[in-house]
C-alpha positions in Angstrom: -11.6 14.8 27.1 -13.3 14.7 23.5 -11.2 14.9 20.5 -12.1 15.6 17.1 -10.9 13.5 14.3 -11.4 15.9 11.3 -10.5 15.1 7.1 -7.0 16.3 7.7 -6.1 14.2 9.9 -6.8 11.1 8.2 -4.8 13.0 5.3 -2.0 13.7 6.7 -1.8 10.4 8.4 -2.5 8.7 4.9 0.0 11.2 3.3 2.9 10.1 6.3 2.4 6.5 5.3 2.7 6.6 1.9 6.3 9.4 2.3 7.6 6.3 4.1 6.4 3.6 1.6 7.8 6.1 -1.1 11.1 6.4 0.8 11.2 2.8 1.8 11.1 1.7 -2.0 13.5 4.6 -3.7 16.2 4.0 -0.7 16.3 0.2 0.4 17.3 -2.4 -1.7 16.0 -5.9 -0.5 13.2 -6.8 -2.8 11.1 -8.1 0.2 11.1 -4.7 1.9 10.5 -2.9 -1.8 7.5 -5.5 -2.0 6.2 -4.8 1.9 6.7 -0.5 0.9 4.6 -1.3 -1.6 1.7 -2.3 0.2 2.4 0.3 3.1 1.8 3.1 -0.1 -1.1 1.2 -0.8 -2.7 1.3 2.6 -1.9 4.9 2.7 -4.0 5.0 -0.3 -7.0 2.5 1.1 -6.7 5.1 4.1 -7.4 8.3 2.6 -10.4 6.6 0.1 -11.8 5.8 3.2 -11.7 9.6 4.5 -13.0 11.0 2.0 -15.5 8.2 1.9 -16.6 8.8 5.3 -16.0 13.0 5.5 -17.6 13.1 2.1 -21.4 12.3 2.6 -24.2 14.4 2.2 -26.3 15.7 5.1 -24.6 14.4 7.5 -24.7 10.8 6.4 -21.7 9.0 5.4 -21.0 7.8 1.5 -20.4 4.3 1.2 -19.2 4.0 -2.1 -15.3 4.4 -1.2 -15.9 2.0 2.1 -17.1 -0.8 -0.7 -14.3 0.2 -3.3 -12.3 -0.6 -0.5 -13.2 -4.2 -0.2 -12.6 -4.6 -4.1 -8.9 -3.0 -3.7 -8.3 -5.6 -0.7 -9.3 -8.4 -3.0 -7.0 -7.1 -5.9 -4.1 -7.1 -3.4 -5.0 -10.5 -1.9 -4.1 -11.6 -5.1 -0.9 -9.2 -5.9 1.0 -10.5 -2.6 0.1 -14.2 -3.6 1.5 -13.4 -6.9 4.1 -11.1 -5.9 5.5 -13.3 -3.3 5.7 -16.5 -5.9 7.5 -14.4 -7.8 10.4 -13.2 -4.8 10.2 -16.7 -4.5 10.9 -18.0 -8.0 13.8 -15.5 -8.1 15.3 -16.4 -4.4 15.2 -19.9 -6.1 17.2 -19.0 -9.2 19.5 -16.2 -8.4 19.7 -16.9 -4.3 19.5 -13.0 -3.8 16.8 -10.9 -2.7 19.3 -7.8 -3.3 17.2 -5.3 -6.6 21.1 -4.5 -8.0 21.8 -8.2 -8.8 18.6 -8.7 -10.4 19.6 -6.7 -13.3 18.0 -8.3 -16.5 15.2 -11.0 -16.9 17.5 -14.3 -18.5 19.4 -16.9 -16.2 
């Protein structure tokens, strides 16, 4: 039983995961599940770069260029969920709430 993975698929797989990232940060309102949302839309994003990467080639080969994008985008978000998280942290630390409606302006 053979199954062919075509473009579309990937897209609306990519497209699924980043309607629950979207609905995950407009509906919930724990800053830590915004934050994780966030990188779920972002995967959904890495995802269909790397369809059209792969779908996109010429003669049959594969183009690389979104497949090493991609490792730059990981890096860049390496360094958003060290940053981001310090930051939950920082805020846990002075407000003791994670909740986004008690977090209402940037002074103590």
């Amino acid at each position: 039983m053979e199954t062919d993975l075509t473009l579309n698929h990937f897209l609306m797989i990519s497209g699924l995961l980043f309607a629950i990232g979207l609905a995950g940060v407009l509906v919930r309102r724990n800053i830590i599940v915004i934050f994780m949302c966030l990188e779920l839309m972002l995967a959904a994003a890495n995802l269909s770069l790397v369809a059209f990467s792969r779908f996109g080639g010429e003669n049959g080969m594969p183009n690389y260029d979104g497949q090493v994008l991609l490792f730059f985008i990981i890096t860049v978000a390496a360094a958003e969920v060290a940053v981001g998280l310090a930051i939950i942290v920082a805020l846990f630390r002075t407000r003791e709430t994670t909740d986004v409606s008690d977090v209402t302006s940037m002074k103590n």
